[in-house]
N, CA and C of each residue as an Amber inpcrd file, in Angstrom:
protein
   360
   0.8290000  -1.1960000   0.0000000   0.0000000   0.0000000   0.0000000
   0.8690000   1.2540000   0.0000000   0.3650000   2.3310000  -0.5570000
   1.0420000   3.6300000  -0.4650000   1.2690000   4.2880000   0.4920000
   2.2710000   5.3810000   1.1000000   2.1220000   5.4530000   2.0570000
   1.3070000   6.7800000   2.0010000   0.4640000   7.1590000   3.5840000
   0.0410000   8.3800000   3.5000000   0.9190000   9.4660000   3.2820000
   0.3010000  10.8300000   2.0740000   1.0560000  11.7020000   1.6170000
   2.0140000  12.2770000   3.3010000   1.5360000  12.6990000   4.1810000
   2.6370000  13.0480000   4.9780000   3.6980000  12.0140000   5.2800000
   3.8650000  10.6230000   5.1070000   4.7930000   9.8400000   5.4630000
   5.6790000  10.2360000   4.4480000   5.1260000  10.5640000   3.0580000
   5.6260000  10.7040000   1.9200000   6.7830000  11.6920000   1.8940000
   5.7990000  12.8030000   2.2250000   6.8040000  14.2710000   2.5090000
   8.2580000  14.5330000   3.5180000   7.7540000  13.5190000   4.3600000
   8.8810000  13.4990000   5.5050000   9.8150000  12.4200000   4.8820000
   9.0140000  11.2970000   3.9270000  10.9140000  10.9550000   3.4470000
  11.6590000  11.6440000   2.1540000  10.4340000  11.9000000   1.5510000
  10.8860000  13.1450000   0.5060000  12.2880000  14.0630000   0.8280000
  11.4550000  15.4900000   1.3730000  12.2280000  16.0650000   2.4510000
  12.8200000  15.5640000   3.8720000  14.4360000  15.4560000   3.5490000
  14.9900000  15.4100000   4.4120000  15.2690000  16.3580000   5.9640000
  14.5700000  17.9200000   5.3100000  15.0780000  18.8280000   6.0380000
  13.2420000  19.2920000   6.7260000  12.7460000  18.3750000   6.6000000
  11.1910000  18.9790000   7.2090000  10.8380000  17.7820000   8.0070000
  10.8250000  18.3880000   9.2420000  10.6080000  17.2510000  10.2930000
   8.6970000  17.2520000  10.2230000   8.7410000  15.7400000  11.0020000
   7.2090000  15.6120000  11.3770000   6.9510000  16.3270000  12.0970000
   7.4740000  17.0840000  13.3490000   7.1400000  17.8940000  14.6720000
   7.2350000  19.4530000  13.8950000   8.2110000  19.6790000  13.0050000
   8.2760000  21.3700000  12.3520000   6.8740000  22.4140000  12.9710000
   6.3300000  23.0820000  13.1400000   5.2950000  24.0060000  12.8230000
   4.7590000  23.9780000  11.8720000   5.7900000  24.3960000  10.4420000
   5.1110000  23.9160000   9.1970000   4.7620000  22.9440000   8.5070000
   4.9930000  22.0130000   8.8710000   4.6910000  20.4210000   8.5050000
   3.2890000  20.4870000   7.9000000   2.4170000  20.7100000   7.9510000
   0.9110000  20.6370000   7.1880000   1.1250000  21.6940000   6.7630000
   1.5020000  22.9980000   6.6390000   1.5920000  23.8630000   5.7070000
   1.9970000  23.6070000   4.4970000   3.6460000  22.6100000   4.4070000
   4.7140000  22.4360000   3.5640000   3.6640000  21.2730000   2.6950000
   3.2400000  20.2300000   3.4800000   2.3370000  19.0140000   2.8700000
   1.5190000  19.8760000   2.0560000   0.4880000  20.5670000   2.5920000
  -0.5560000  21.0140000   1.5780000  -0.2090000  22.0750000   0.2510000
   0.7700000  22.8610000   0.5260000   1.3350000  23.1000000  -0.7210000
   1.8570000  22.6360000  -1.4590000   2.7610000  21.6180000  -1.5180000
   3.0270000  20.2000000  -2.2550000   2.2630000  19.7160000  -2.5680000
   0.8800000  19.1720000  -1.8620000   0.2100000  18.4070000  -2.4000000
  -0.7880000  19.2020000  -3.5220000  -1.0460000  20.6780000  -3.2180000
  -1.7330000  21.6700000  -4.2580000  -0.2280000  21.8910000  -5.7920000
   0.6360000  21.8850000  -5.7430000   1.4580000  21.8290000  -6.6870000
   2.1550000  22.8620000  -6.6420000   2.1370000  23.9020000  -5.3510000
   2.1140000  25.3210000  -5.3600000   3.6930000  25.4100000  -5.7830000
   4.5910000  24.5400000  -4.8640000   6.2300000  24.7610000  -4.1300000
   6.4550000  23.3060000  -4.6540000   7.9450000  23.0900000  -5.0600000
   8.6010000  22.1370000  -4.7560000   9.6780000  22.2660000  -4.1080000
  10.4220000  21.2850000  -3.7320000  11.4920000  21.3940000  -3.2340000
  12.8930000  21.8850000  -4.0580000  13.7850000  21.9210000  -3.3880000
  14.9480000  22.7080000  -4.1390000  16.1370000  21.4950000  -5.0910000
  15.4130000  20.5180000  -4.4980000  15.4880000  19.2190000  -4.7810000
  14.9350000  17.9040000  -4.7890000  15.6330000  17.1490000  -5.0130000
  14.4490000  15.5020000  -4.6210000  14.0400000  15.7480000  -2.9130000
  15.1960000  15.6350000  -2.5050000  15.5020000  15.5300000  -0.5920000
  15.3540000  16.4710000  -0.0020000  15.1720000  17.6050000  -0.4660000
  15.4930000  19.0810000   0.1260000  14.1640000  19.7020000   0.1060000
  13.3250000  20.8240000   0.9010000  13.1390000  21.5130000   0.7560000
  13.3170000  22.9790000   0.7020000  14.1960000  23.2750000   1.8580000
  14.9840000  24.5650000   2.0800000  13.9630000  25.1420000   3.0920000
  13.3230000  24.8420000   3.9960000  12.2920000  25.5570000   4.2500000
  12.8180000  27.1500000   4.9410000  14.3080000  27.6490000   5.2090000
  14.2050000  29.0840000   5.2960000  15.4190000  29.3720000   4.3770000
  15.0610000  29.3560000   3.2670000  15.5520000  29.7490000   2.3990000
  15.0850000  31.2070000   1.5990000  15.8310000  31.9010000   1.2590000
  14.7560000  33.2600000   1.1850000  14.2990000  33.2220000  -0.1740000
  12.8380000  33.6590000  -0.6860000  12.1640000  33.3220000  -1.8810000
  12.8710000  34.5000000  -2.7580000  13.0260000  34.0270000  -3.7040000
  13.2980000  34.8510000  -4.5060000  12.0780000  35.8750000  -5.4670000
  12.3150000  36.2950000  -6.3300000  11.5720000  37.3530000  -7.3590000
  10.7500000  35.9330000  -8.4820000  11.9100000  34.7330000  -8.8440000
  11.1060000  34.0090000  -9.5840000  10.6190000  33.2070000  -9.3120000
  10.8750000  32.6040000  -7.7700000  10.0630000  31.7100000  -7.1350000
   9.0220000  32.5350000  -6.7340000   8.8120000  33.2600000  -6.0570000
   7.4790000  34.1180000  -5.9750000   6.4650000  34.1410000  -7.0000000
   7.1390000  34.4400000  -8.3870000   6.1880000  34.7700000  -9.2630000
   5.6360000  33.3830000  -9.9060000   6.5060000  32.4560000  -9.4370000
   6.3550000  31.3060000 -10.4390000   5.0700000  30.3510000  -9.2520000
   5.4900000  30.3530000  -7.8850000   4.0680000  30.1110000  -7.1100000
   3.2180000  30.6410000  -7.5540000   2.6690000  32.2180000  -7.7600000
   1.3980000  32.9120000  -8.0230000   1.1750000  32.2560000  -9.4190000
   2.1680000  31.8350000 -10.5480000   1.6310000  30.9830000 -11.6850000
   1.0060000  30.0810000 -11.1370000   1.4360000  28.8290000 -10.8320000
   1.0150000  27.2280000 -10.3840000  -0.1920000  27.7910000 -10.0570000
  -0.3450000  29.1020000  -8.5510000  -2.1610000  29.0670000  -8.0050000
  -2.9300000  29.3380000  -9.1540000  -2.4190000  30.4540000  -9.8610000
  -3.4060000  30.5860000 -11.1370000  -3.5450000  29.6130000 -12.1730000
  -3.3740000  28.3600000 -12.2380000  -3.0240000  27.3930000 -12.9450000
  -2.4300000  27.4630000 -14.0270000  -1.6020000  27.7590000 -13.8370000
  -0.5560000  27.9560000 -15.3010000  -0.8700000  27.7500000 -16.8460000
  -1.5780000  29.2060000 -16.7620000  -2.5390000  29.4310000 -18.0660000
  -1.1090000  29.6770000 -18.7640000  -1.8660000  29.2550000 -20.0720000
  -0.8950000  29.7090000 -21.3550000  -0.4100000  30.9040000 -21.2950000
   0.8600000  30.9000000 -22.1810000   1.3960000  32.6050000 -22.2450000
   1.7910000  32.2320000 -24.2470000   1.5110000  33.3910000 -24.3860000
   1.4470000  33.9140000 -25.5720000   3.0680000  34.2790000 -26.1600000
   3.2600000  34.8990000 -25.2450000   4.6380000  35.2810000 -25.6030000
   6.0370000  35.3100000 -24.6800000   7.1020000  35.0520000 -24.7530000
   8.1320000  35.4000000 -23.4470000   8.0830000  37.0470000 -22.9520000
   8.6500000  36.8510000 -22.2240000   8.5800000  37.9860000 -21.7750000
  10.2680000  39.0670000 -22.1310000  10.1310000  40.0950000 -22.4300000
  10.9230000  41.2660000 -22.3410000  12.1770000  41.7060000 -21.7270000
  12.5770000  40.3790000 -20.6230000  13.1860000  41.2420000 -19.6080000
  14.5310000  40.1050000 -20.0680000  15.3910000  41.1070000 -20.2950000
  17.0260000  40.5370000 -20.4710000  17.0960000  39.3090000 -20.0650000
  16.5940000  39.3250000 -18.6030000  17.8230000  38.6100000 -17.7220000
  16.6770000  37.2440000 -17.0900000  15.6490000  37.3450000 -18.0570000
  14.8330000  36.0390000 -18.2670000  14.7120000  34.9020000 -19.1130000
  15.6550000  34.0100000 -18.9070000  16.1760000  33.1370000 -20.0150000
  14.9400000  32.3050000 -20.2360000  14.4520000  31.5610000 -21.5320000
  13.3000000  30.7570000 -21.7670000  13.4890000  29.6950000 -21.0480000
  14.4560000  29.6210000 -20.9880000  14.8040000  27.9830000 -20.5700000
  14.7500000  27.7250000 -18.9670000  14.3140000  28.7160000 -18.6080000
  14.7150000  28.4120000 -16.8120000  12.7230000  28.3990000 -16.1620000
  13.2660000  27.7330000 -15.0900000  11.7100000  27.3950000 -14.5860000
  10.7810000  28.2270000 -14.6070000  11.2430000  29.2460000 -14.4060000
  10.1520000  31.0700000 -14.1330000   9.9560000  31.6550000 -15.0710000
  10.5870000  31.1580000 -16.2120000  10.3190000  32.0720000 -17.6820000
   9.2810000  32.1690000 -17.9770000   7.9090000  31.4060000 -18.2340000
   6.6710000  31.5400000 -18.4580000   5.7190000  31.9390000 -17.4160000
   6.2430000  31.9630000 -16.3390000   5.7670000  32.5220000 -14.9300000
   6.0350000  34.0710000 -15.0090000   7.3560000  34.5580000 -15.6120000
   7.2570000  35.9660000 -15.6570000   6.7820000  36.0240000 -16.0900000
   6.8260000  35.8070000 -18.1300000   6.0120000  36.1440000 -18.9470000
   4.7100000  36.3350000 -18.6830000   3.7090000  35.0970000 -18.0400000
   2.6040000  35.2700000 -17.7210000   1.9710000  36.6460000 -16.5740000
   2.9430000  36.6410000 -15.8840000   2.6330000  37.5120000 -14.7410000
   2.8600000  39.1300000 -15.2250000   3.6670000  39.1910000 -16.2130000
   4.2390000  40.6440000 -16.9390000   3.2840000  40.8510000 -17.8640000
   2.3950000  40.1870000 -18.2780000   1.8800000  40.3200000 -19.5770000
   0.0840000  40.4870000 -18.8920000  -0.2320000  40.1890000 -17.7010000
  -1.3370000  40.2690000 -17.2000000  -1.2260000  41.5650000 -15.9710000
   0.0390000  42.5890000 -15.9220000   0.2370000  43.5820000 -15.2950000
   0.3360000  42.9260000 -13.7450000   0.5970000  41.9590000 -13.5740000
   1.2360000  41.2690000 -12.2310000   2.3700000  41.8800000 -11.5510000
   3.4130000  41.8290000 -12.3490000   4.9890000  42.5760000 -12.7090000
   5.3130000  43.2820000 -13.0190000   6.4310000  44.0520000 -12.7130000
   7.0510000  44.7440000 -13.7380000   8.6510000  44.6070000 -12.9790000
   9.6300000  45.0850000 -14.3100000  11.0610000  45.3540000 -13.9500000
  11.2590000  45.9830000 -12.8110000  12.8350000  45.7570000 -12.4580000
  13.0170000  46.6470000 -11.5360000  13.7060000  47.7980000 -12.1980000
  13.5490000  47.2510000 -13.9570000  14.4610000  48.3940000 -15.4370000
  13.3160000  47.7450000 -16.1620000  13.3120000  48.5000000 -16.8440000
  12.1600000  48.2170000 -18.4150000  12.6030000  46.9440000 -18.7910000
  14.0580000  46.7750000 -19.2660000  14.2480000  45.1690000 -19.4930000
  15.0490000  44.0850000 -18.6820000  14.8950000  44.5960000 -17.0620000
  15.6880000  43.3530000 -15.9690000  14.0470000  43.4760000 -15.4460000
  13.9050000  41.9500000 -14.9580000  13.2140000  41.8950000 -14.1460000
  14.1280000  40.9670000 -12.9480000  15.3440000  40.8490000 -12.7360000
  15.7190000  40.5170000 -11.5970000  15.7000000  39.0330000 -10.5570000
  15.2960000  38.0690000 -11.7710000  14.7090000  36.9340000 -11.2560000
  15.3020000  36.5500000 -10.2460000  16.5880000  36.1460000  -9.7510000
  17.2550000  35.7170000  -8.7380000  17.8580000  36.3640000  -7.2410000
  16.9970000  37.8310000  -7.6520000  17.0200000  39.0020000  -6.3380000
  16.3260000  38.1050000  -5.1720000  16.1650000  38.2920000  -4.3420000
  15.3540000  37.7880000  -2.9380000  14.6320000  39.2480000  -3.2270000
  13.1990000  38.9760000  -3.2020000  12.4140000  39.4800000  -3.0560000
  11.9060000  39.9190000  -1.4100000  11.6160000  41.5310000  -1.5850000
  11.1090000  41.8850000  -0.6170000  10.1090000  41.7140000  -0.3800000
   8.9980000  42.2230000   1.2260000   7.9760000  42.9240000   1.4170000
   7.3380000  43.2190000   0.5480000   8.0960000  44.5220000   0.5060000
   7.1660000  45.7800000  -0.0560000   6.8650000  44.8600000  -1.5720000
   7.5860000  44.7150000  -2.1510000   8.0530000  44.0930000  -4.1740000
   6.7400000  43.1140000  -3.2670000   6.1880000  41.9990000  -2.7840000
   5.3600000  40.8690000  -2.7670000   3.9810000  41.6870000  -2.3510000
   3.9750000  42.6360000  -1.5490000   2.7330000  43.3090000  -1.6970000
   2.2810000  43.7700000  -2.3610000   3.1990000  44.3900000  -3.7490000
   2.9690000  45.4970000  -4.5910000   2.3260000  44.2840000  -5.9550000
   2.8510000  43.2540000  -6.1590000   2.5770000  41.8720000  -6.8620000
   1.3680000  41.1610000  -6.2500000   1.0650000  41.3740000  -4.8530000
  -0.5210000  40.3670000  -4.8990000  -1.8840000  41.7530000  -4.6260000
  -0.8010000  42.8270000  -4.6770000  -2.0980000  44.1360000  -4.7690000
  -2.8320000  44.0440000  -6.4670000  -1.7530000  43.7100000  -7.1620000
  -2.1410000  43.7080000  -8.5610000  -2.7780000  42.3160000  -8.9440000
């Protein structure tokens, strides 16, 4: 038999105990598709989010509708996990640069930058 998804998560992640605080937090976003880990074993759980992990969660919740086009910003390669997550999020006024053409993907995102992104 399979095991239950939290037995799952705790051998998954090596670094998320059963006792954590977040332990049903970390499960139910995994199990919604929101976050993965930083690896097979890993989650990182204080690891600081970045600009494209941020934007690329608010994709997954919105279910990662099609994007039409890449997006604009230099320093957003197609090929990397968040590329259609910017695109999508830049192109529906989610985003913007922190320059007309950087959007900064690998900055650690602030506060203020994550309020100003779920105000929109």
């Amino acid at each position: 038999d399979a095991l239950p998804i939290c037995e799952k998560i705790s051998l998954k992640f090596n670094d998320i105990k059963n006792d954590a605080w977040y332990y049903d937090v970390v499960k139910t976003i995994v199990e919604k598709g929101l976050m993965n880990g930083i690896s097979e074993t890993e989650f990182a759980p204080e690891l600081q989010v970045t600009r494209g992990m941020f934007v690329t969660i608010l994709y997954r919740a919105a279910g990662e509708r099609q994007v039409a086009k890449t997006s604009n910003f230099a320093d957003v390669s197609a090929d990397t996990y968040y590329a259609k997550a910017v695109a999508w999020a830049n192109a529906n006024g989610i985003v913007t640069g922190i320059t007309e053409n950087k959007f900064a993907p690998d900055n650690n995102i602030t506060r203020e930058q994550m309020a100003a992104i779920l105000y929109r």
